[in-house]
VOFI-811863 format. One record per residue (C-alpha): x, y, z; residue in three letters. Coordinates in steps of 0.25 Angstrom, whole numbers, padded with zeros to 4 digits, always signed. Example, Ala and Ser with C-alpha at 12.3 -4.5 7.8 and 13.67 -1.06 7.14 Angstrom:
BEGIN
+0049-0018+0031ALA/+0055-0004+0029SER/
***
This chain:
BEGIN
+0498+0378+0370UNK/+0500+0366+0362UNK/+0499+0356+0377UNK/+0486+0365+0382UNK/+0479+0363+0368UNK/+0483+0350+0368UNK/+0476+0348+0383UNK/+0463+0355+0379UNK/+0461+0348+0367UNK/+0463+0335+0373UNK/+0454+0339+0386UNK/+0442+0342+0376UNK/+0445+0327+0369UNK/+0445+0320+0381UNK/+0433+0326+0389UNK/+0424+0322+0376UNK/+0432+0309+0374UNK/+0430+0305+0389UNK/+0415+0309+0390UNK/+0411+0305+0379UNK/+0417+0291+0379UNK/+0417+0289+0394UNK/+0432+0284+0392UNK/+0440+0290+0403UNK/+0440+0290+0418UNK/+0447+0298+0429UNK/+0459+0295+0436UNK/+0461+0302+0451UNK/+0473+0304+0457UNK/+0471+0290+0465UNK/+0467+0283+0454UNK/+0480+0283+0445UNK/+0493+0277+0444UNK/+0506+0284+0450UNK/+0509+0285+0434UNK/+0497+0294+0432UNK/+0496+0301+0445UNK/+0512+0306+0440UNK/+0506+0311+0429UNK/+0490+0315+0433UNK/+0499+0326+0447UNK/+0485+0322+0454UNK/+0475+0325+0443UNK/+0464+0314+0439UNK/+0467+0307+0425UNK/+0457+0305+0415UNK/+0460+0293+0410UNK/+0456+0286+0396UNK/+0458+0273+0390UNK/+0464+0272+0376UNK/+0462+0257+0374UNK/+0468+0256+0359UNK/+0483+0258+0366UNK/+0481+0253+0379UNK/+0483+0268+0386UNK/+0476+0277+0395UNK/+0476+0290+0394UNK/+0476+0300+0407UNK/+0472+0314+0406UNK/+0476+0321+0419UNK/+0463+0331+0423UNK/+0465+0345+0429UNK/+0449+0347+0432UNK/+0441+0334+0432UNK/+0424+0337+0428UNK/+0413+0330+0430UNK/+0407+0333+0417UNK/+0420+0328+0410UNK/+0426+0340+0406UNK/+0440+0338+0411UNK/+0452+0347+0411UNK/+0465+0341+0406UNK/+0477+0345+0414UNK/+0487+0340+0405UNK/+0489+0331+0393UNK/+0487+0315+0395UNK/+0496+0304+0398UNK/+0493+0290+0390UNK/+0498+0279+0398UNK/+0500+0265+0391UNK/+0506+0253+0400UNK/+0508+0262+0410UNK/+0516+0269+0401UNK/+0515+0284+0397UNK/+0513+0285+0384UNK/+0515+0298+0377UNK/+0502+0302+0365UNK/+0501+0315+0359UNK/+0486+0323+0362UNK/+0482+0319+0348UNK/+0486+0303+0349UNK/+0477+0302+0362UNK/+0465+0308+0354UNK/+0467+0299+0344UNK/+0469+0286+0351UNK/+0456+0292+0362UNK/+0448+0294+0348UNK/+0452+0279+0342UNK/+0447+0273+0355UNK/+0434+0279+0351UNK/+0435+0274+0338UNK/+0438+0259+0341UNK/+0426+0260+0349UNK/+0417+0265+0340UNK/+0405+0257+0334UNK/+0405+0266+0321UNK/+0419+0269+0312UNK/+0425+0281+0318UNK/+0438+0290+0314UNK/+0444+0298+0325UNK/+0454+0305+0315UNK/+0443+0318+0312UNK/+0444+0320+0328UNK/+0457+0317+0330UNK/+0460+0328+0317UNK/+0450+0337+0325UNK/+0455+0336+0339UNK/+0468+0340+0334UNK/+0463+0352+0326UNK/+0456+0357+0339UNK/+0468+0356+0347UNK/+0476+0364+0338UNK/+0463+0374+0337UNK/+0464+0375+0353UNK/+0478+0377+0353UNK/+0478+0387+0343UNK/+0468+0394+0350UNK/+0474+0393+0366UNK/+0487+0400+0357UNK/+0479+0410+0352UNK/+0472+0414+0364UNK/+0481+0410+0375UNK/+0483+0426+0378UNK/+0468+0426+0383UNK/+0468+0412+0389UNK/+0462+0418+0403UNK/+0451+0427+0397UNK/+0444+0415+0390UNK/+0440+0414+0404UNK/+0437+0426+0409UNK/+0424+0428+0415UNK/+0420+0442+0407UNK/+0420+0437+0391UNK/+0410+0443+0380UNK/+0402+0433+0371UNK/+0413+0433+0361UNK/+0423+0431+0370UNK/+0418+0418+0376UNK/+0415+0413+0361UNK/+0429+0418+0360UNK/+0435+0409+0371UNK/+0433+0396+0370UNK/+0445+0392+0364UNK/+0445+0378+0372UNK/+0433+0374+0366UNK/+0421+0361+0370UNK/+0427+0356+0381UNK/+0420+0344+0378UNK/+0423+0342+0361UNK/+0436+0333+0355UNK/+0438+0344+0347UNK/+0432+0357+0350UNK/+0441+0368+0341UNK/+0441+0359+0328UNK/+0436+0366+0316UNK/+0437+0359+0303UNK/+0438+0368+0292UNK/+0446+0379+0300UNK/+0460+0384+0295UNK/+0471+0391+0304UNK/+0464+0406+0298UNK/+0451+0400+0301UNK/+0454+0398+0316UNK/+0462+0411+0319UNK/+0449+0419+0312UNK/+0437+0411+0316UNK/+0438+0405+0328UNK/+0433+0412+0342UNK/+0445+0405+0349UNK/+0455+0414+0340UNK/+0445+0427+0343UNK/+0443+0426+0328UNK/+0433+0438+0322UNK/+0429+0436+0307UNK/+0419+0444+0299UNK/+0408+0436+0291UNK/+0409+0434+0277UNK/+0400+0438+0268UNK/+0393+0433+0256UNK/+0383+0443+0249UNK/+0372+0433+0242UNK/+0361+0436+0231UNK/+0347+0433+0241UNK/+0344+0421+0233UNK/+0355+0411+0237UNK/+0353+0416+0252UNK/+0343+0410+0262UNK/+0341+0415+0276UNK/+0333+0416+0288UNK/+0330+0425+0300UNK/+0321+0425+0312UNK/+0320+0439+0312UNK/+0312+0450+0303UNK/+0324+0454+0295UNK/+0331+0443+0285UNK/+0344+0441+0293UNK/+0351+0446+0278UNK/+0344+0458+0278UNK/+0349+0461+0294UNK/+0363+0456+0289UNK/+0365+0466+0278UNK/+0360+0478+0288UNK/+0368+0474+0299UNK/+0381+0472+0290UNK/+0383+0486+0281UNK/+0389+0491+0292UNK/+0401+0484+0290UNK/+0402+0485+0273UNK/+0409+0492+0266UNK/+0401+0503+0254UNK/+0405+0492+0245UNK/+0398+0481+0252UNK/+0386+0490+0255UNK/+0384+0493+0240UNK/+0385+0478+0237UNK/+0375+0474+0245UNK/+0366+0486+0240UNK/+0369+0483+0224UNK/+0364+0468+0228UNK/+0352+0470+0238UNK/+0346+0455+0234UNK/+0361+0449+0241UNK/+0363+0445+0255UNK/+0375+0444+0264UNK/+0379+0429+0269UNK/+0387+0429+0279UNK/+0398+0419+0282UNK/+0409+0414+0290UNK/+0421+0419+0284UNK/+0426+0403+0283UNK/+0414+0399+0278UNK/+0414+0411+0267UNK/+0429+0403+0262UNK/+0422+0390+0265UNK/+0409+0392+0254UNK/+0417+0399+0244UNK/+0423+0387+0239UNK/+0407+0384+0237UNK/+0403+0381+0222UNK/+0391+0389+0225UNK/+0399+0401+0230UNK/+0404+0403+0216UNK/+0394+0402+0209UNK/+0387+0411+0220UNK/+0399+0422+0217UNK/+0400+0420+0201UNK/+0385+0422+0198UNK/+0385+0436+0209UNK/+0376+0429+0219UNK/+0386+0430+0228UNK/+0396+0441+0234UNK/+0406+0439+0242UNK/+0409+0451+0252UNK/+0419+0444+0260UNK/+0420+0447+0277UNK/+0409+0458+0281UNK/+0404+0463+0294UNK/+0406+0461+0309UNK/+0419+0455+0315UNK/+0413+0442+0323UNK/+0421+0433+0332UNK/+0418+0417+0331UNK/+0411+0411+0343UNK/+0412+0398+0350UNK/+0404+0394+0337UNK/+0415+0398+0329UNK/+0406+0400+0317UNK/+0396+0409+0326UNK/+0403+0423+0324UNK/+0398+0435+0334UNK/+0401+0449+0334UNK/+0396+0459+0346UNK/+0394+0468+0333UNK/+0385+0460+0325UNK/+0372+0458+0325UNK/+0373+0443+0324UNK/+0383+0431+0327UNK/+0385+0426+0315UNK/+0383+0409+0313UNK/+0388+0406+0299UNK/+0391+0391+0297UNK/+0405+0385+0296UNK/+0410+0374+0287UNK/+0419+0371+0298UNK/+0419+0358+0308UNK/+0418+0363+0321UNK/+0418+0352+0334UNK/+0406+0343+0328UNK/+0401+0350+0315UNK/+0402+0357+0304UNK/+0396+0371+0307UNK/+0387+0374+0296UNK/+0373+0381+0298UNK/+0361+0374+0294UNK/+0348+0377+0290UNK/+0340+0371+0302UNK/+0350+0379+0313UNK/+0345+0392+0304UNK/+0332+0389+0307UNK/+0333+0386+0321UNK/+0341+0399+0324UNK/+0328+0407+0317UNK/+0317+0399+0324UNK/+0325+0401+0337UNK/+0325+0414+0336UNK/+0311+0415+0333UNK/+0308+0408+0346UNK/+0315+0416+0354UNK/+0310+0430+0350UNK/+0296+0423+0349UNK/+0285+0427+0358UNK/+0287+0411+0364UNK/+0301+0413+0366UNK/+0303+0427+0373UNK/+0295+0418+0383UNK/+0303+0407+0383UNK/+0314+0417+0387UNK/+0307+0425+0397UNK/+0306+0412+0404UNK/+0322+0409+0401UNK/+0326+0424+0404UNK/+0341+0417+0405UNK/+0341+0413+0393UNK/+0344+0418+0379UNK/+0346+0414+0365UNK/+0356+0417+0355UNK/+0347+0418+0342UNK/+0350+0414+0328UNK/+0339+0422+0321UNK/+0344+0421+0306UNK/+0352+0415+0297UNK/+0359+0416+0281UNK/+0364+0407+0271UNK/+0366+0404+0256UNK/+0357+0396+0247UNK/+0360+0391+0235UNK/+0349+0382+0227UNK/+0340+0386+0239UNK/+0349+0377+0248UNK/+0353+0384+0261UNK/+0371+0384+0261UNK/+0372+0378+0277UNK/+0387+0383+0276UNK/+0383+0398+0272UNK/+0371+0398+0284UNK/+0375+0410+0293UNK/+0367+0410+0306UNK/+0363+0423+0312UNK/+0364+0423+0326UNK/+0360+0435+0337UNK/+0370+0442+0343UNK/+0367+0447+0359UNK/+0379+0449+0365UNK/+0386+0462+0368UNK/+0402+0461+0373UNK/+0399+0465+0386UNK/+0388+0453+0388UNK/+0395+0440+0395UNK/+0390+0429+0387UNK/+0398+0418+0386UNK/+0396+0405+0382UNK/+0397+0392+0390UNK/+0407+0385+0382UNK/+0416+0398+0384UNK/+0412+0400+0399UNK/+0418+0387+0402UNK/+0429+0385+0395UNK/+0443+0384+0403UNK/+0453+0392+0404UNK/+0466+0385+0394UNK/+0475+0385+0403UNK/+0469+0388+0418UNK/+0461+0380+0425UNK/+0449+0392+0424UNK/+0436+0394+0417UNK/+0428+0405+0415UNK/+0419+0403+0427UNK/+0433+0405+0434UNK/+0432+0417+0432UNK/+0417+0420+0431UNK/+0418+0415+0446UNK/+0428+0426+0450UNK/+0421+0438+0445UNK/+0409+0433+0453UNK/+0416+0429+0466UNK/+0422+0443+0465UNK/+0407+0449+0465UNK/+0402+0438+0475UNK/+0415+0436+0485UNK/+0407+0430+0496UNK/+0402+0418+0487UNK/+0410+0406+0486UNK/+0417+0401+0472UNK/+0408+0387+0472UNK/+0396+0395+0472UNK/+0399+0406+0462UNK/+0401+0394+0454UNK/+0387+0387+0459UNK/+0380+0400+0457UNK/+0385+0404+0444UNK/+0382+0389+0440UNK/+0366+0389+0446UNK/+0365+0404+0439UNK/+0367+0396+0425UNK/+0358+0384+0428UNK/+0348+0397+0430UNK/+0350+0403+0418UNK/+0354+0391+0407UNK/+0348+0378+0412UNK/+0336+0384+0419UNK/+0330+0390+0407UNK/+0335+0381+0397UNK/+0325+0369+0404UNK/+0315+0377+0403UNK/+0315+0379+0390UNK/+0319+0364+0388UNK/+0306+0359+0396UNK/+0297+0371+0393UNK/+0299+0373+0378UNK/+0308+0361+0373UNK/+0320+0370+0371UNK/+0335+0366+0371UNK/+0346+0371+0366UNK/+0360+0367+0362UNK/+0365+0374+0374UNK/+0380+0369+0374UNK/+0392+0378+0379UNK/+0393+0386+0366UNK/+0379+0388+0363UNK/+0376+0393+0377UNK/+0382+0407+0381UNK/+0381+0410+0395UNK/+0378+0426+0398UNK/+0384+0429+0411UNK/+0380+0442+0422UNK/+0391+0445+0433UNK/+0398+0432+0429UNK/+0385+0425+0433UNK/+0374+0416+0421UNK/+0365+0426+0417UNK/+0359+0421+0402UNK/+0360+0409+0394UNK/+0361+0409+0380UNK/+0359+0401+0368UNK/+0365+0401+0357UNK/+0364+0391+0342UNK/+0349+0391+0341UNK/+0354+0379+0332UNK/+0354+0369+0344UNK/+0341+0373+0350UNK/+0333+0362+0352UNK/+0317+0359+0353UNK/+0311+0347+0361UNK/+0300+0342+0352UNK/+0293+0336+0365UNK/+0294+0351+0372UNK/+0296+0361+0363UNK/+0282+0362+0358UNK/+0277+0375+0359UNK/+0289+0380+0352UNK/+0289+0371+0341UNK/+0274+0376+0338UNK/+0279+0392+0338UNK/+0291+0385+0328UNK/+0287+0374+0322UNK/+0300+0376+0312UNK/+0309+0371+0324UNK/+0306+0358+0321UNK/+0302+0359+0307UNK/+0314+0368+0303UNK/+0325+0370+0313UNK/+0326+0354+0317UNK/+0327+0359+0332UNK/+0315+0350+0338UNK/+0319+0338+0346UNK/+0314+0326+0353UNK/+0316+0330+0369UNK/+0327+0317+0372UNK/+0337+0321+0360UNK/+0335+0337+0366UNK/+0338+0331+0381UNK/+0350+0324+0377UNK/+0356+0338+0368UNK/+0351+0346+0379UNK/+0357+0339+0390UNK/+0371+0338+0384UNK/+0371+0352+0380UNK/+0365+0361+0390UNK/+0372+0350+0401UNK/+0382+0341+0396UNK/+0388+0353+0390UNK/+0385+0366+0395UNK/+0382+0364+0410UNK/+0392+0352+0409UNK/+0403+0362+0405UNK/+0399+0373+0414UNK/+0399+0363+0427UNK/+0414+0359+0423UNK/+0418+0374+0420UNK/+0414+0377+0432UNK/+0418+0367+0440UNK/+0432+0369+0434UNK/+0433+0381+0441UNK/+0435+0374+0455UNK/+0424+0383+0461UNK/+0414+0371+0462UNK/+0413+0357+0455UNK/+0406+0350+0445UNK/+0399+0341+0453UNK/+0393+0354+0462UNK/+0388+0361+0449UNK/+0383+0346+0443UNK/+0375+0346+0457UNK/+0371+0361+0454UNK/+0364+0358+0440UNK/+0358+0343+0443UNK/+0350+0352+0454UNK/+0345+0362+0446UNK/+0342+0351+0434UNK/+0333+0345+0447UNK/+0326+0357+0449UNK/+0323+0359+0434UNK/+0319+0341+0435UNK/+0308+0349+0446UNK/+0304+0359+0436UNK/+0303+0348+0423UNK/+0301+0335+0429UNK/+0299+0326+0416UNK/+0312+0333+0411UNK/+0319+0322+0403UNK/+0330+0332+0401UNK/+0333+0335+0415UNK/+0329+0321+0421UNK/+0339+0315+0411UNK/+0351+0325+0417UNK/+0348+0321+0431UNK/+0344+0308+0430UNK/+0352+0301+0418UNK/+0365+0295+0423UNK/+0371+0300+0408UNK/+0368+0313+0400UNK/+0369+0315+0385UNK/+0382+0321+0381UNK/+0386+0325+0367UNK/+0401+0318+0362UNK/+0408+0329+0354UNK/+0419+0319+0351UNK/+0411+0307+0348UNK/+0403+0316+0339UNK/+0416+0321+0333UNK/+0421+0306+0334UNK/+0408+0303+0325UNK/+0411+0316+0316UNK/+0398+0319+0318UNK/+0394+0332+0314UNK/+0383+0339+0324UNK/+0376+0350+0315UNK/+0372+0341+0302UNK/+0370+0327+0309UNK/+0356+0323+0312UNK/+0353+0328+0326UNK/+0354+0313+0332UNK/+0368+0309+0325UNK/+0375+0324+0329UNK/+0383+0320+0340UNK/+0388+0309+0348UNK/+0380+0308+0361UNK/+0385+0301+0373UNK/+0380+0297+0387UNK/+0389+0304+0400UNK/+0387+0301+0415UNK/+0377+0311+0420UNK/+0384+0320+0431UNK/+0369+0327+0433UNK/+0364+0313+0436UNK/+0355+0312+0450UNK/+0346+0300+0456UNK/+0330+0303+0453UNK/+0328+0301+0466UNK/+0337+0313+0469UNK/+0327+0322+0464UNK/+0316+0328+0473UNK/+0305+0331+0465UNK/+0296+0345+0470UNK/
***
């Protein structure tokens, strides 16, 4: 297991390393040395220069992708003087990082992301241990909601570092991570009204609905407490961040003077999601968002004031007259709400680390919702996916249709229901949405794309130059929330999220399969992003994906490299942006205009 995580963990370094620098380049079978095609058994290298010791490294490929998400077949070989040199996985991350660092124009230290690369790769082998017994129904085609939140054990295929969490201890692992199938109840905090602040989209206060929704599961003695002390309220907590505060000056004092009681883990049993920090139960009336102290990939994951907002304002738009129309013109599309929220307040200064975000909860066990990131993640040890297998079960009820075009079909249905209606939306109303592979969740019908939600009204965006009758029902988007912005900043975001990551990710898990290949599926959306250029001709959006020879893409490990943190940064110094070759790219004059 050792050798496999290994593998992984270097196949997610050096997919972000090589696209994001542009260092590397592919090595076919004719176009290496007897030396290399000994050690290559016919497969193309990707070959990367490290300059700082005169070597190459060669990293043999067992799926080669247009959208740079490759698939190492084994570990690499480092040749120096046309000598083979032997380096541990760890050494060549290192020396790969420092070449970075020599080049930099700014001081840089790659020892944090060394530190963190190793942490990750320990992470994903403890995981790949633990749940090696059910390596082949991470990719079965039938999985509830929790269970896909539950099985991406391999993590972004596109990240350095994807399963580091600073903060976490070996307990905290086996309890709160989805990849271990941890379940946690929330800890709870029982808070005189004046040091709690709150907010709700809906009639009700959300503490109110909390304290009704949870007596079902307190004891008699719990139940007379929260009688005898009607002006307190319940703060619920992660149970890591309930340790984490306690060592809080404030929570003493809180606890000496009575203004607070500690009530220990309560409730409902939930199971962490891709998130992590996001906790769902099929029993609850909500997932549960609490904030995190914890470094997790890129930030720190504590709530902040202005996410609470935009959660409430969302769903006010939604359930709004103006949005029930939105939607009956999207009817594919669906948004996971977060409607309320809860925190501490001491001195009239809302605690960031005690904010717990209320989030809805739609899903029964039955419903096959599952999202992208999950949906195309491969199998550890076989060359499958999950569309594999969601391919099977169709061509079983559809024997008379061919593999390549269940695969173009299934691919055209979700262009139908995702990208469809999300330009609308974009050119309609100024909308856009943070719509990586985890925050998109895919509902599926016989096998096929049926709904697309959202989820993490946090990363909803509103173009200034577009959005504005909107902004004129809810002027506290802007003025509030922060989630206004100009129209070339929103294209940039939108066209790395929505397409350099999740329809990106999508083409090369299916094109893994075998059952067709990337450049067909890349041929598949440039058309349908023509038909939607017809539809919105002054679209800078969709002329810059057909017609710019590079697109916008978001460098996890540059970001990383920076130790920039994405949630408290402003909104221009986040992450590390960086220009790819374009694979959508067509000649103007291609297009016909109706």
């Amino acid at each position: 297991m050792h050798s496999l995580a290994n593998r992984l963990a270097l196949q997610h370094f050096v997919n972000a390393y090589t696209q994001e620098t542009g260092k590397g380049h592919l090595l076919h079978i004719s176009q290496q040395s007897l030396q290399l095609q000994t050690f290559s058994q016919g497969l193309t290298l990707l070959s990367i220069p490290i300059t700082s010791i005169q070597a190459r490294c060669f990293f043999p490929l067992s799926y080669v992708s247009c959208v740079g998400r490759h698939r190492l077949a084994d570990l690499p070989q480092i040749i120096i003087d046309e000598k083979i040199k032997v380096f541990s996985p760890v050494a060549i991350v290192g020396l790969l990082l420092e070449e970075l660092v020599q080049e930099a124009a700014v001081h840089l230290d790659a020892a944090s992301l060394v530190e963190k690369w190793i942490q990750s790769r320990d992470a994903l082998q403890q995981f790949l241990q633990n749940r090696e017994y059910e390596f082949d129904d991470l990719v079965k085609a039938g999985q509830s909601f929790i269970e896909t939140e539950q099985a991406l054990i391999l993590g972004h295929s596109m990240h350095p570092a994807p399963k580091s969490r600073t903060g976490f201890v070996h307990e905290d692992w086996l309890n709160f991570s989805p990849e271990n199938k941890g379940k946690t109840q929330l800890h709870y905090w029982l808070v005189h009204q004046d040091y709690i602040a709150e907010g709700s989209a809906t009639d009700e206060p959300i503490s109110a609905q909390l304290k009704t929704a949870l007596q079902w599961y307190l004891s008699e003695s719990d139940l007379n407490l929260l009688k005898t002390h009607a002006e307190y309220k319940l703060l619920p907590l992660h149970p890591w961040q309930a340790r984490y505060l306690q060592g809080k000056a404030w929570f003493e004092r809180l606890k000496q003077t009575g203004q607070l009681i500690d009530l220990g883990l309560r409730g409902w049993q939930f199971s962490p999601t891709t998130s992590i920090r996001t906790l769902a139960s099929f029993n609850a009336p909500w997932m549960m968002k609490p904030s995190l102290s914890v470094m997790i990939t890129n930030s720190i994951r504590v709530n902040l004031a202005k996410e609470c907002h935009r959660g409430e304002l969302t769903h006010r738009l939604w359930h709004s007259e103006f949005g029930q129309n939105i939607l009956k013109q999207c009817p594919s599309l669906k948004a996971v709400n977060d409607p309320a929220w809860i925190a501490l307040k001491i001195d009239d200064e809302v605690i960031n680390e005690s904010i717990c975000i209320f989030r809805d909860q739609p899903f029964h066990p039955q419903q096959q919702v599952t999202c992208i990131a999950s949906l195309c993640q491969d199998h550890p040890i076989k060359p499958l996916n999950r569309f594999n297998a969601l391919f099977a079960k169709i061509a079983k009820a559809h024997p008379d249709a061919e593999v390549s075009e269940i695969a173009s079909d299934w691919f055209n249905r979700f262009l139908e229901v995702s990208l469809q209606p999300l330009m609308y939306l974009y050119h309609r109303y100024g909308m856009a949405f943070e719509s990586h592979q985890q925050n998109v969740l895919l509902e599926l019908e016989n096998h096929f794309p049926k709904t697309l939600w959202l989820r993490d009204n946090q990363g909803f965006y509103y173009i200034e130059e577009f959005a504005t009758e909107i902004l004129q029902a809810l002027p506290e988007l802007k003025e509030k929330a922060f989630a206004v912005g100009p129209k070339a900043f929103v294209d940039e975001r939108f066209s790395y999220y929505f397409f350099g990551n999740t329809l990106f990710g999508i083409i090369n898990a299916i094109g893994a399969t075998g059952y067709i290949t990337e450049d067909e599926l890349l041929a598949h959306l440039t058309g349908f992003l023509e038909e939607q250029l017809q539809q919105y001709p002054e679209s800078t959006l969709i002329q810059g994906l057909l017609f710019n020879s590079t697109l916008p893409y978001k460098g996890n490990l540059l970001t990383r490299l920076h130790e920039l943190d994405e949630l408290i940064a402003p909104v221009e110094n986040q992450s590390v942006y960086v220009q790819l070759p374009n694979p959508l790219r067509i000649s103007q004059k291609d297009v016909s205009y109706a």
